[in-house]
C-alpha positions in Angstrom: 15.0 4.0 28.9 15.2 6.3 26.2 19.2 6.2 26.1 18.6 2.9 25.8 16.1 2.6 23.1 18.5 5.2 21.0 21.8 2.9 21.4 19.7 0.1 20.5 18.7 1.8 17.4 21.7 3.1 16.7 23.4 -0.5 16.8 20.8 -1.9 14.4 21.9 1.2 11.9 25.2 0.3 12.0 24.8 -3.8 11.4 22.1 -2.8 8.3 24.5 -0.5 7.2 27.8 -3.1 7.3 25.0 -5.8 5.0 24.7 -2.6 2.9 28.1 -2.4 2.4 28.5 -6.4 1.5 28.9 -7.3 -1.6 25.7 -9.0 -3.7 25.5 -12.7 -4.2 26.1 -11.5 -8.1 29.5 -12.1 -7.6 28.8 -15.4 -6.4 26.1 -16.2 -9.2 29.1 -15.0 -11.5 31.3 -17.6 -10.2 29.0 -20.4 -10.0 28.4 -19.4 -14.3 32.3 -19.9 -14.4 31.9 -23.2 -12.9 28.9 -24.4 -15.2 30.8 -22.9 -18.2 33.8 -25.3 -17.4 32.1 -28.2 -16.6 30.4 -28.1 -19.9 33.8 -28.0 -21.6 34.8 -30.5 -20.2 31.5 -32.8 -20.9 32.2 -31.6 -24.3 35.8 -32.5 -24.7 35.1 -35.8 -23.2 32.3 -36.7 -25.7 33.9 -35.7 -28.4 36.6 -38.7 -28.0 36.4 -41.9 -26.5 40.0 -42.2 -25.3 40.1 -43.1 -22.2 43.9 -41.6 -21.4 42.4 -38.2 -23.0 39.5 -38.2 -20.2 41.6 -39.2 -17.3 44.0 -35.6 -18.9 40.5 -33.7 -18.8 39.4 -34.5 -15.6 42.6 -34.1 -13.7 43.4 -30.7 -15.2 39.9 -29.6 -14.2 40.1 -30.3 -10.1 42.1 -27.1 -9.6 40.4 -24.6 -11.4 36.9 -26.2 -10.0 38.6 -26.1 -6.3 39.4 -22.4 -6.7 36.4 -21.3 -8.1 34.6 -23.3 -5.3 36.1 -21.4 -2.2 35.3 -18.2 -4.0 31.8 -19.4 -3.8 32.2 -20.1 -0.5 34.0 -17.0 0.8 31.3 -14.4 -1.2 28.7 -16.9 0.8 30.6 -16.5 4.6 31.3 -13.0 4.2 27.2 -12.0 3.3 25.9 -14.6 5.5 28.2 -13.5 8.2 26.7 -9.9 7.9 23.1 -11.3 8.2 23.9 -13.4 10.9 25.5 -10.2 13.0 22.0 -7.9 12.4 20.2 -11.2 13.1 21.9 -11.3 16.9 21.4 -7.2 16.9 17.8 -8.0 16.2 17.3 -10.7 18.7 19.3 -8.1 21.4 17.1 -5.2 21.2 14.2 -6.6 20.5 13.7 -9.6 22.3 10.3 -11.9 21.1 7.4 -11.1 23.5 3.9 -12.9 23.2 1.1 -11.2 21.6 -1.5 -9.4 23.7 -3.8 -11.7 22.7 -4.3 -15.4 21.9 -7.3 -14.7 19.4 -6.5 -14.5 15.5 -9.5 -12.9 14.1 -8.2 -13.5 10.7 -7.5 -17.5 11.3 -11.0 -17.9 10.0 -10.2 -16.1 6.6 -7.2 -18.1 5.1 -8.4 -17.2 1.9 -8.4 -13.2 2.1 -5.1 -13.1 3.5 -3.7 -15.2 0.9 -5.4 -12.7 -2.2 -4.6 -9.5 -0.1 -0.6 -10.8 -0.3 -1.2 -11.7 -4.4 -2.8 -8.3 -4.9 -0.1 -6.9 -3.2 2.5 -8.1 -4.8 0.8 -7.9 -7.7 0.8 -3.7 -7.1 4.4 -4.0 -6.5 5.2 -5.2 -10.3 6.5 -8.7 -8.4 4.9 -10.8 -11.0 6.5 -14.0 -11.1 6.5 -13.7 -7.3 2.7 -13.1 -7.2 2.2 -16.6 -9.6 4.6 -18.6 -7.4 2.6 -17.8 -4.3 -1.1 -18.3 -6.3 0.3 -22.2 -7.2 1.5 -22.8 -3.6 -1.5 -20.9 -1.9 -3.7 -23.3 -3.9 -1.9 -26.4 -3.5 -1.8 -25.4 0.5 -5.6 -25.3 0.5 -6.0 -28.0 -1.9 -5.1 -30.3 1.2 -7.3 -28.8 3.6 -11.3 -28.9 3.9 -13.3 -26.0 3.1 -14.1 -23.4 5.5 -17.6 -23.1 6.9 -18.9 -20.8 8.9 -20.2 -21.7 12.0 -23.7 -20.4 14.2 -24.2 -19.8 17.5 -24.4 -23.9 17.9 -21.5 -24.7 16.1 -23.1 -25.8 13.2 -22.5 -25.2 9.6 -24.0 -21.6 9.0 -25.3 -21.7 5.6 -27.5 -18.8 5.5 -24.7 -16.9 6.9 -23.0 -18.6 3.7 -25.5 -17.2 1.4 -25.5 -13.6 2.9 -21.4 -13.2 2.7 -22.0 -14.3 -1.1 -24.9 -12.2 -1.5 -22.4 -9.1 -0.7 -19.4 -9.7 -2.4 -20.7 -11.7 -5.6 -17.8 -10.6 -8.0 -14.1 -11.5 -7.6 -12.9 -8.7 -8.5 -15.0 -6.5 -6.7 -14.4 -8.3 -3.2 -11.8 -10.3 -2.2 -14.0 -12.6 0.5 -14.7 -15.9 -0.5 -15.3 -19.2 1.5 -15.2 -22.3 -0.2 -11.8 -23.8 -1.0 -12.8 -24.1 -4.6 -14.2 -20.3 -4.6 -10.5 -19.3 -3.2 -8.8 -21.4 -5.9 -11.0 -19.3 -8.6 -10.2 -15.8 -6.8 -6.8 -16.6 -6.6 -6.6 -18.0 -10.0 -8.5 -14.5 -11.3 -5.0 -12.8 -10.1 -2.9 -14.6 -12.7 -5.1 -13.2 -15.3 -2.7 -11.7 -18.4 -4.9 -8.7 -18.6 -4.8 -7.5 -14.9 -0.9 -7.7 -14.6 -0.6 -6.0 -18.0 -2.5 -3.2 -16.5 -0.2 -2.8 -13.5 2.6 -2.9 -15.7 1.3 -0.4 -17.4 1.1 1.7 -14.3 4.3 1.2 -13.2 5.7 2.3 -16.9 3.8 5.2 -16.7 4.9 6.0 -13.2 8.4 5.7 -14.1 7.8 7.8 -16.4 6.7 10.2 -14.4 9.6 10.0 -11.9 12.2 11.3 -14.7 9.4 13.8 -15.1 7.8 12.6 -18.4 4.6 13.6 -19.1 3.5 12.4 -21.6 2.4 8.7 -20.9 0.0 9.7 -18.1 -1.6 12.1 -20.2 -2.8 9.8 -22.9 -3.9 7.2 -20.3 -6.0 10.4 -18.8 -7.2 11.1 -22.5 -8.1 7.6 -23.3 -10.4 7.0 -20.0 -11.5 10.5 -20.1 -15.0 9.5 -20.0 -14.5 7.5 -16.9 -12.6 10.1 -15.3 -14.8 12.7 -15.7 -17.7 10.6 -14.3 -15.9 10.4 -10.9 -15.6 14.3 -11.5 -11.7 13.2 -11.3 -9.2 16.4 -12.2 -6.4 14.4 -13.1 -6.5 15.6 -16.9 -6.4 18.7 -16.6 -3.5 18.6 -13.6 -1.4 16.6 -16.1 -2.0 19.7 -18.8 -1.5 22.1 -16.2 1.8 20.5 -14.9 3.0 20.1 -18.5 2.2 23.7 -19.3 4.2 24.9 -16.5 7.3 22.4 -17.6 7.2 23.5 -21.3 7.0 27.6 -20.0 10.3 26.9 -17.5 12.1 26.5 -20.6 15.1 24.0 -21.7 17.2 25.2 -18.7 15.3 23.4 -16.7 12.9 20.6 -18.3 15.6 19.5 -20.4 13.8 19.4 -23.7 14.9 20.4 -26.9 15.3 24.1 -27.4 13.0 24.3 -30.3 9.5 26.1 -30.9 7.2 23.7 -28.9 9.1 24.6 -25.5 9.8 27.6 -23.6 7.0 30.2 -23.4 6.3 30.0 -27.2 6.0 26.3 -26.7 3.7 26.8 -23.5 1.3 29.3 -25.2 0.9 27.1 -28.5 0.4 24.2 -25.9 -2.6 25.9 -24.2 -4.1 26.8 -27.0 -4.5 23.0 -28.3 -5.3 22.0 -25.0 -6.8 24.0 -22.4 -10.3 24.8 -24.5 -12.6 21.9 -23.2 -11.4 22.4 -19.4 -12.7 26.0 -19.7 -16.2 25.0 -18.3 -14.6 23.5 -14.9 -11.4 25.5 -14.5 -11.6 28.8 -16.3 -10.6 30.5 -13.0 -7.2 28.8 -13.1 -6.4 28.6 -16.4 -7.5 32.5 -16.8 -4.4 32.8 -13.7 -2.5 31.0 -15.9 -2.8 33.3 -18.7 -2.2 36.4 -16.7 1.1 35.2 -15.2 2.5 35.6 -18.6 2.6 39.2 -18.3 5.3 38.4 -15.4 6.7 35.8 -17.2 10.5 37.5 -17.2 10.2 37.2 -13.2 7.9 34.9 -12.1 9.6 33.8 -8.8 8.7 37.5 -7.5 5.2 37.7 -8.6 2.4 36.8 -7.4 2.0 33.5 -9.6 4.7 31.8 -8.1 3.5 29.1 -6.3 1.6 28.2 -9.6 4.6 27.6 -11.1 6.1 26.0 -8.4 7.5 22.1 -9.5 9.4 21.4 -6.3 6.6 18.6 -5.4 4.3 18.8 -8.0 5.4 15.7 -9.8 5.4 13.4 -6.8 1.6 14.7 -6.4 0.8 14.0 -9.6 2.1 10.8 -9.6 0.0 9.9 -6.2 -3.4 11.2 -8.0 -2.5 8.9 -10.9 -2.1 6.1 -8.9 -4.9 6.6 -7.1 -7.2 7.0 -10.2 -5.7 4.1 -12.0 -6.1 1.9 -9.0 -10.3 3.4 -8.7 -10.7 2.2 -12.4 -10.1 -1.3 -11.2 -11.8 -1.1 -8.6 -9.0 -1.0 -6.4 -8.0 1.2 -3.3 -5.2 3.7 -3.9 -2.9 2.3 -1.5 -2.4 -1.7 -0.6 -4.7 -2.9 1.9 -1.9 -5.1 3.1 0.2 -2.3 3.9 -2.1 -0.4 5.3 -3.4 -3.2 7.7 0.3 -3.8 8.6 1.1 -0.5 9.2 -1.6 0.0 11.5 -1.0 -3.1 12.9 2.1 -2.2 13.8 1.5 1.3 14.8 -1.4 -0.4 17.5 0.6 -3.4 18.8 2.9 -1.3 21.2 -0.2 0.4 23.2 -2.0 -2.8 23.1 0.9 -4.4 24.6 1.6 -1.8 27.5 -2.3 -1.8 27.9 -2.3 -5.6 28.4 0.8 -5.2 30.7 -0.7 -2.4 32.8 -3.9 -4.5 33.4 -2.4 -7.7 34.5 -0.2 -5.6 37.0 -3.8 -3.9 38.1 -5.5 -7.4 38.2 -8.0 -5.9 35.6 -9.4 -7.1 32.0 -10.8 -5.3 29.1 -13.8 -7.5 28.4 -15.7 -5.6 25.1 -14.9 -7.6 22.4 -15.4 -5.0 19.8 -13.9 -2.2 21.3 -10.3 -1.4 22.3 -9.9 0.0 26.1 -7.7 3.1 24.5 -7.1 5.6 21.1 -4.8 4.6 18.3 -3.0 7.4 17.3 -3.0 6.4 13.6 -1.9 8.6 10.8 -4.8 10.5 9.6 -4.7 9.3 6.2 -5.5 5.8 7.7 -8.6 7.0 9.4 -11.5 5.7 7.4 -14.5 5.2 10.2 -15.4 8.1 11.9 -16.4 7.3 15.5 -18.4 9.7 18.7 -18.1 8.4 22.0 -20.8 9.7 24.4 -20.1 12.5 26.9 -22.2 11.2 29.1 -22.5 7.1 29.1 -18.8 7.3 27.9 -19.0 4.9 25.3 -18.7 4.8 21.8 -22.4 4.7 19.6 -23.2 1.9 17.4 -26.0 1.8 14.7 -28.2 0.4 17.5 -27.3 3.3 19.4 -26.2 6.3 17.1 -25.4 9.7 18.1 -28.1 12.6 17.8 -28.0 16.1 18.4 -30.7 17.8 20.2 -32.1 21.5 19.5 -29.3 23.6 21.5 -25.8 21.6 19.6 -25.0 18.9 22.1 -24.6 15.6 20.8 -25.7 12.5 23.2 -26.0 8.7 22.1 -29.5 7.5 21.6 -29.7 5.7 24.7 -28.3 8.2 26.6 -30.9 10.5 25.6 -33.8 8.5 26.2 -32.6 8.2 30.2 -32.3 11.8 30.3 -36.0 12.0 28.6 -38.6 12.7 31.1 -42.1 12.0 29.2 -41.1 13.7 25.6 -38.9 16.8 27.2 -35.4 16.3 27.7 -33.0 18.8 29.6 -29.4 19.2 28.3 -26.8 18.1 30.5 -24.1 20.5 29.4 -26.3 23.7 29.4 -29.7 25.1 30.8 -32.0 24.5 27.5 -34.7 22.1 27.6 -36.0 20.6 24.2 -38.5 17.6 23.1 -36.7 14.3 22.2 -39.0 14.4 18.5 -36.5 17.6 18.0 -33.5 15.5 18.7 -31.8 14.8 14.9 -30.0 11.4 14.4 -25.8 12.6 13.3 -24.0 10.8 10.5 -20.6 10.6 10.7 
């Protein structure tokens, strides 16, 4: 099956490669600008006279050229449309549509956060215009539709439940859960603001900047929201500083700069000494290792300050901190919650599928709705809920039923330890010490 799998992939490589290798539809833009461009001299020549015999001389002489121009259209069309068409069929081979594990959508009930999660998202990719188009459309979808309402137990409209959603997640930009239509048209509306994609362009300027290994941008964004850095005890500052210090000291060999007094090691030293003062109360310690590398400045890749000075990933480190504090001053998560929820969506659906295939063969269901039957093995960086699952009762605690520890280290949900209880003693079930159940100390996780 493996074999399989790898030929598979290997024929999908090869038909993304040959669309690779197609040409753009720029050249077919170009030719369609061609056409446009004689059709307009033509209109042009024709208005400028009213004889009759000199229109008839325009229009014939402008069927050939139009013809031609035409099929070149038409072949740069066939030729990229044929390449789509062939990874399409290689698509459609290897991975044949199968129907989802389960029937239940639990997002169907929450058009409207879907809808600002994709703006927001777009919006974080610089897509702009994109992110506008799909506001107008989004709000002239649910401009045709009635306005959600949560439902109780009865099936009636919930509007306590209402009130309580509200309650939590008051400000737009703060939360993107709204229910009403006309509260969606507002949140969504609150994403075309000029101000909020200004400051993603910003980002992305400075982040380009970054990739050709400028420095200079992020640090007076770092400068001018010191305050509000500093607050979130953020370091980013002074790891700007620090990385710019390092690039000055390599020398014009290798940053590139101008070979003048404010680079190499006299440029690094008169850099510190404008900028290094006010980080002395929170990062003497490296800044003092800083200074004391420059007595092996001649040889630095042999001494023991080398991985200090080590660039090889610093800037793409950098760049992620930035982007991660830039997105915390709005408010924002570091990375898109879209492509996080996708990723891990997409990381899940295979075990959920060969878990729903395993236990129709076995005649068995999974029947907890909040609970999946087996572990995700998600990328550690997308585990944000920590979880325990009891040794003992085998499933996982809740805030009804949290995990506690009692006196000799064993950890037991709360239920689980009041069975075990026998008036207010409690023996552990892993080892022979007995303890009181008042001992026993709730665990947050």
């Amino acid at each position: 099956m493996d074999d399989n799998r790898t030929t598979g992939m290997d024929s999908l490589q090869h038909a993304l490669a040959e669309v690779n290798k197609m040409r753009r539809l720029s050249t077919a833009v170009d030719h369609v600008d061609k056409i446009i461009e004689m059709l307009s001299a033509a209109r042009e020549q024709v208005a400028a006279t009213l004889d009759p015999h000199t229109t008839s001389l325009t229009m014939t002489k402008l069927q050939n050229p139009t013809k031609v121009a035409f099929d070149r259209v038409n072949d740069d069309l066939k030729e990229v449309s044929g390449a789509h068409k062939k990874l399409g069929r290689a698509l459609d081979k290897h991975f044949p549509l199968k129907p989802l594990p389960s029937d239940h959508d639990a997002m169907a009930e929450y058009p409207d956060l879907i809808n600002r999660a994709i703006a927001m998202h777009l919006l974080r990719e610089g897509q702009f215009s994109v992110a506008s188009t799909f506001i107008d459309e989004a709000q002239d979808a649910s401009a045709h539709h009635a306005p959600y309402q949560r439902l109780d137990a009865e099936g009636t409209p919930d509007d306590d439940l209402d009130e309580l959603m509200d309650e939590d997640y008051p400000d737009v930009n703060a939360s993107p859960f709204t229910t009403a239509s006309t509260n969606e048209h507002q949140d969504l509306s609150s994403l075309q603001s000029q101000e909020l994609q200004t400051k993603f362009a910003e980002m992305y300027s400075i982040l380009q900047e970054l990739k050709a290994r400028n420095l200079g941008p992020a640090i007076e964004w770092a400068r001018s929201n010191s305050v509000e850095l500093e607050a979130r005890g953020s370091n980013l500052e002074f790891e700007l500083i620090k990385l710019q210090f390092v690039w000055l000291f390599k020398g014009p060999l290798v940053n590139g700069l101008p070979d003048n007094e404010r680079n190499g090691r006299s440029g690094a030293l008169d850099y510190a000494r404008h900028n290094f003062g006010r980080f002395q109360g929170r990062h003497l310690a490296e800044i003092d290792r800083l200074a004391g590398a420059m007595a092996f400045a001649s040889n630095i890749p042999d001494s023991p300050y080398r991985q200090d000075f080590a660039i090889d990933g610093a800037f793409m480190d950098v760049a992620s901190s930035f982007t991660r504090e830039f997105c915390s001053l709005l408010g924002l998560s570091a990375e898109s919650p879209l492509y996080i929820a996708a990723t891990a969506g997409a990381l899940a659906l295979p075990y959920q599928m060969k878990f729903v295939e395993m236990s129709k063969a076995k005649g068995t269901e999974w029947t907890t709705a909040n609970e999946l039957a087996f572990e995700t093995p998600l990328p550690e960086r997308m585990l944000y809920h920590s979880i325990f699952v009891c040794p003992v009762a085998k499933e996982q605690t809740t805030e009804a039923n949290p995990p506690m520890m009692i006196p000799c280290g064993h950890v037991l949900a709360k239920e689980t330890l009041q069975r075990l209880c026998k008036g207010s003693r409690l023996k552990c079930p892993y080892c022979p010490s007995e303890g009181q159940i008042k001992d026993a100390r709730q665990i947050i996780l």
